[in-house]
N, C-alpha and C positions, 0 to 999 in steps of 0.2 A: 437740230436738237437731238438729243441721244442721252442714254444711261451715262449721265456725267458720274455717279459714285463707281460705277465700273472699271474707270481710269484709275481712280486712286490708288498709287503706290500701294501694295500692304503692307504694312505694320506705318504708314507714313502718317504723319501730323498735321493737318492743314495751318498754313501761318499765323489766320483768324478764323475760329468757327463760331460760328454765330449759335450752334445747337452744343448749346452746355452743356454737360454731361450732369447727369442726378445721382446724388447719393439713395442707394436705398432704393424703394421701390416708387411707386405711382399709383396714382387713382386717374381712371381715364372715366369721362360721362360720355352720356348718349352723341353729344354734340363734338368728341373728336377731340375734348382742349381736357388734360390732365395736371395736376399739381404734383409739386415733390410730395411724399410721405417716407417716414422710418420702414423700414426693411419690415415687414410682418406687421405693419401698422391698419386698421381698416381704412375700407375704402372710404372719401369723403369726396362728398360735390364738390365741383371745382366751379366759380365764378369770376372772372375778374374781379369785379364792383368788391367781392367781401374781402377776398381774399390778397387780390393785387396778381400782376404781370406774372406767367411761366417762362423760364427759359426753354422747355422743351416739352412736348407733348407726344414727343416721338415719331413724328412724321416729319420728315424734310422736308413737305411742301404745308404750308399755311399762311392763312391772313389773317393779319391781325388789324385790325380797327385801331386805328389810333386817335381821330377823330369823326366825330359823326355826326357834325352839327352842319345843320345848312343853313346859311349865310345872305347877307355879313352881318346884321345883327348879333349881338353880345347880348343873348335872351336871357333878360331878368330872372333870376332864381335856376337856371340852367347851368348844368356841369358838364356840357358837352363841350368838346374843346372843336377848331375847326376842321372842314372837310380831308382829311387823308388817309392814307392808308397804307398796307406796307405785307407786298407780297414777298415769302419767306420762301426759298429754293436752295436746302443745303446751305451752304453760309454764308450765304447772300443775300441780300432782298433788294426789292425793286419798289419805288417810293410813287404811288398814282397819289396825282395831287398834292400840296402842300400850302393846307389851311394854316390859320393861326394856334401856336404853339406843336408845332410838330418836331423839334428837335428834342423840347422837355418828355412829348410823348414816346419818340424812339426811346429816349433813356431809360421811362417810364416800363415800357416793353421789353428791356434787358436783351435789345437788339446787337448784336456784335459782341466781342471778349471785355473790349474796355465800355462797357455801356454805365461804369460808377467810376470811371477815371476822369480826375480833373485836368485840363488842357490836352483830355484826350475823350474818343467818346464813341458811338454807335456809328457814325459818318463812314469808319472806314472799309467798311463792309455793303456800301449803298452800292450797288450795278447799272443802276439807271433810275430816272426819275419821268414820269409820262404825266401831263398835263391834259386834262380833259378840256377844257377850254379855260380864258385867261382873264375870267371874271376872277376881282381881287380877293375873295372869301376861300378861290381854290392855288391862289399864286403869291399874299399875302408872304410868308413863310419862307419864300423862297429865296430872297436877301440875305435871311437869316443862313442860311443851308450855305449859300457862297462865301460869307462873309466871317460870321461867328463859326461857320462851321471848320474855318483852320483850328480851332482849337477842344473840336470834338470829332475830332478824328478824320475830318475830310484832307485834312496834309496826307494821311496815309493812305488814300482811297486808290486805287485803281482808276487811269483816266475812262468817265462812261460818258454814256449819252445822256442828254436832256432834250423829250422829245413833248411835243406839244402843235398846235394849230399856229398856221403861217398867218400869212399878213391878209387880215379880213380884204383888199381891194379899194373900200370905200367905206365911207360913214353912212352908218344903217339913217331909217330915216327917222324924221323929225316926229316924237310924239304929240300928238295933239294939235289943238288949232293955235300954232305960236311959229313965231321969226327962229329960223334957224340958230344955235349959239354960235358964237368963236369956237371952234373946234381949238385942242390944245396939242402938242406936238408936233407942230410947223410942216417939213413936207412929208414926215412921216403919223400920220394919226392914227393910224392903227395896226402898228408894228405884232408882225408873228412872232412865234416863238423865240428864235435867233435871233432877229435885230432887239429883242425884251433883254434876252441878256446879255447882250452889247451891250446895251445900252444902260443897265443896271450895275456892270463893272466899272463903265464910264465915273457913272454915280457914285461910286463907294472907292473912285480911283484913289484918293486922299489916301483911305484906310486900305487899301488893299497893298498900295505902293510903299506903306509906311514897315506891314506885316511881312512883303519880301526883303524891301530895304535893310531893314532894321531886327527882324524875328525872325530872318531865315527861311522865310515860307514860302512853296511854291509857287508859281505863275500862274493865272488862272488855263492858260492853253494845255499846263499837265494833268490835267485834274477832270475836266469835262469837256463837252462837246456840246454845245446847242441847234438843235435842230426843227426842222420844223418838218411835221409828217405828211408825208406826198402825196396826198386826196390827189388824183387825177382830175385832169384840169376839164374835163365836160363838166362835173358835180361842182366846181364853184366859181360858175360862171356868174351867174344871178344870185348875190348874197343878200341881197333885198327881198327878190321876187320869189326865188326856189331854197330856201336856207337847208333845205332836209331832202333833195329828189331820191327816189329810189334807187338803191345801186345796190351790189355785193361788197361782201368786206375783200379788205385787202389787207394782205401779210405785207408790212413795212419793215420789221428789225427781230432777228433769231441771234441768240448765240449758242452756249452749250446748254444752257439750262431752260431755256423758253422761248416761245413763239407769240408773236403781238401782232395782232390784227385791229384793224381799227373801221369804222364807218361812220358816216356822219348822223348824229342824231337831231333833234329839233328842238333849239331852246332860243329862238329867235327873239330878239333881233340878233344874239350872238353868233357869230359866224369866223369859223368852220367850230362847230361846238363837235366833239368826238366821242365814239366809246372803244373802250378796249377788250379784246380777249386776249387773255396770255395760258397758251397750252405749254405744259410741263407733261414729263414723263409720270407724273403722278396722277393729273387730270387739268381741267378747264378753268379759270376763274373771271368770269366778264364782270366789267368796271358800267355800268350807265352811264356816267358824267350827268349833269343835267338835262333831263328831257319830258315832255310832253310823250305820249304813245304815240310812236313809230314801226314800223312793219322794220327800217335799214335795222333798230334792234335786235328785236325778234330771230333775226335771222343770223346776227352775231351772237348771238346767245343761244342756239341751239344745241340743246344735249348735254349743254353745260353742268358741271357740277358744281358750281358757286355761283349765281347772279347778284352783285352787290348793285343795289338800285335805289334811284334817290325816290322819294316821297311827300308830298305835303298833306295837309289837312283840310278838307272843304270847308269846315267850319271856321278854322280861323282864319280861311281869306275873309271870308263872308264877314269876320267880325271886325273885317277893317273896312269895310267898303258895306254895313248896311242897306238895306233897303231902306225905302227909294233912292237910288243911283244916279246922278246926273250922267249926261254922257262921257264924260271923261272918267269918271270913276267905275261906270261901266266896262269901259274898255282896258283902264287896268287890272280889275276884278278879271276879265275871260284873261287878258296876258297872263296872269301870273297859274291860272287853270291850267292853258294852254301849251304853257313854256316849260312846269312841271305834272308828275304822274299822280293822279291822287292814289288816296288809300285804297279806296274800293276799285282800282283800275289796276292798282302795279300787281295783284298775285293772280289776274287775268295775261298779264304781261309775262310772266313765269310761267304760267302753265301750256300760254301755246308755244314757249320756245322750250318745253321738255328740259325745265330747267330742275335741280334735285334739290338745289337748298337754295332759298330766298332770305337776301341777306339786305334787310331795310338800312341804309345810312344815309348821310344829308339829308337830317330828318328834320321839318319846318312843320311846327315852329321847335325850336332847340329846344324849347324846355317843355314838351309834352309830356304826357304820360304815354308807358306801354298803353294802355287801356284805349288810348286813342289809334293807335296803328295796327292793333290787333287784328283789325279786318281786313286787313291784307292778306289774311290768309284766308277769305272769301274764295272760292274757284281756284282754289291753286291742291295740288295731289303731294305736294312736295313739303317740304320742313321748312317752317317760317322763321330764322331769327332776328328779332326785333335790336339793330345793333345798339350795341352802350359802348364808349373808348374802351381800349385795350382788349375788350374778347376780342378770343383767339379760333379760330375756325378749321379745323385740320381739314388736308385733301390726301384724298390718296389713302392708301396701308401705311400703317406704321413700318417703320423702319429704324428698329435698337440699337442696331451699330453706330448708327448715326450719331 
């Protein structure tokens, strides 16, 4: 990784820049995301939710939330679209996770040159795509991105990686006192990242053979890469018994713009469930994925300048699973504690990793109020923001050439 704007030709144009240029001047708030304004116009708050999507806020690094709902419930009266995200590096970004509706959300985000062109679109500008683990509320979307996405702009993409968790090994165990099911996917039942999407071109071989055939469109070999990230093989050994052992992170994929590291976190019975940091020449951005409180975090997250961390509500587990408790309901009641960070835990999670902004997303239940998550910022020294889709989060110094 290195000063990638450094290289740029001068006076040169880049093919796609994903940082539109602004007429006129800018309003920047405390929080790093500014809107266009007229030349000598005053300053006005900038919010996603009133205002809608910026193309630029003048920093080449940012994230943008695209969605921030934790899953897979479709929560009644909620506007949260599903889990993803979409780190911004010069004029590229890097897509962690891909919940439901994330292609309307890039659009939404005025991601890329053609992000309001029809049979063209924000795709062609994607670098890579990193999967936290491959529950369907975070992978959902991903069809769509291979599929519909020749016709918003991924024909034009750069071929990148798609990186995500390998083959769990074996079938987690059996909840509760009951006869094992038919497990479903014959000798492979719990395929990694790479055999997922093999096995998903397989699927859509019809329409995908139909869009080379007949519409000219690339092969899926020119376009991407699937992979699966190479947790060393002591930490998953025991996917049943050690789903989360303690280890240090490990740098898996660099190009010019970032650095990704990953560790395993604890949202068991999932396995290898992941988190990421991606370091830019701008600063830090760690991804949680799903998880219960982990120290393997903490220690990925250190110093960081963005913690984007999922969170649930104690009350509304509780309000599914009242008191008195049979034993089974028991025990899904502490799973789902367990498996996620609650409220009053994740800005304790932030604070011992020396994190500077606390950024709440896969927030459960979907249709909460801020007023409910506000105490995340209990024990934390750092800047709380409570995520909505589309805020945009700036890293780093501005940078106006850009």
């Amino acid at each position: 990784m290195c000063e990638f704007l450094a290289r740029t030709r001068p006076g040169s144009v880049p093919r796609r820049n994903v940082l539109t240029g602004l007429a006129g001047g800018a309003a920047m708030t405390a929080a790093g995301v500014m809107y266009p304004t007229e030349a000598g116009a005053a300053e006005v708050p900038y919010t996603a939710r009133e205002f809608g999507p910026v193309p630029h806020d003048g920093r080449r690094t940012r994230l943008v939330l695209l969605g921030t709902s934790g899953g897979p419930p479709y929560w009644p009266g909620g506007t949260r679209e599903g889990i993803a995200s979409a780190l911004v590096v010069g004029d590229r970004y890097y897509l962690i996770d891909a919940g439901h509706g994330v292609v309307r959300q890039l659009r939404k985000a005025r991601l890329g040159p053609n992000f309001d062109t029809v049979f063209d679109g924000p795709l062609d500008v994607l670098a890579g795509v990193f999967l936290t683990h491959l529950h369907s509320d975070h992978t959902v979307d991903l069809p769509n991105i291979l599929t519909e996405g020749l016709y918003n702009g991924l024909q034009h993409a750069d071929r990148f990686p798609i990186w995500g968790p390998g083959n769990r090994g074996q079938l987690p165990p059996v909840f509760g006192d009951r006869e094992a099911p038919e497990p479903v996917g014959g000798d492979t039942p719990t395929p990694g990242t790479r055999q997922m999407v093999d096995l998903l071109v397989r699927a859509y071989a019809t329409d995908i053979n139909d869009r080379m055939f007949d519409n000219a469109k690339p092969h899926p070999r020119q376009l991407w890469e699937a992979r699966d990230v190479p947790v060393p093989a002591r930490y998953t050994a025991d996917p049943n018994g050690a789903p989360c052992p303690a280890m240090e992170p490990f740098t898996f994929y660099e190009d010019d713009r970032v650095r990704v590291s990953a560790t395993l976190v604890n949202h068991a019975p999932v396995f290898p469930a992941l988190a990421y940091r991606f370091d830019t020449d701008d600063g830090s951005v760690v991804f949680s994925g799903d998880t219960g409180k982990n120290p393997n975090l903490v220690a990925l997250a250190r110093d960081a300048d963005v913690l984007v961390h999922e969170v649930i509500d104690k009350t509304w587990v509780a309000s599914l699973y009242p008191e008195p408790r049979d034993p089974d309901e028991e025990s899904m009641y502490n799973h789902l504690l367990k498996a996620h960070t609650l409220v009053e835990d994740v800005g304790k999670v932030a604070q011992e990793a020396n994190a500077k902004t606390l950024v709440l997303s896969h927030i459960v239940p979907g249709n909460g109020k801020d007023a409910q998550f506000q105490r995340a910022a209990d024990g934390f020294d750092g800047r709380l923001v409570i995520g909505h889709d589309l805020d945009v989060i700036g890293v780093g110094p501005r940078h106006p050439s850009t």
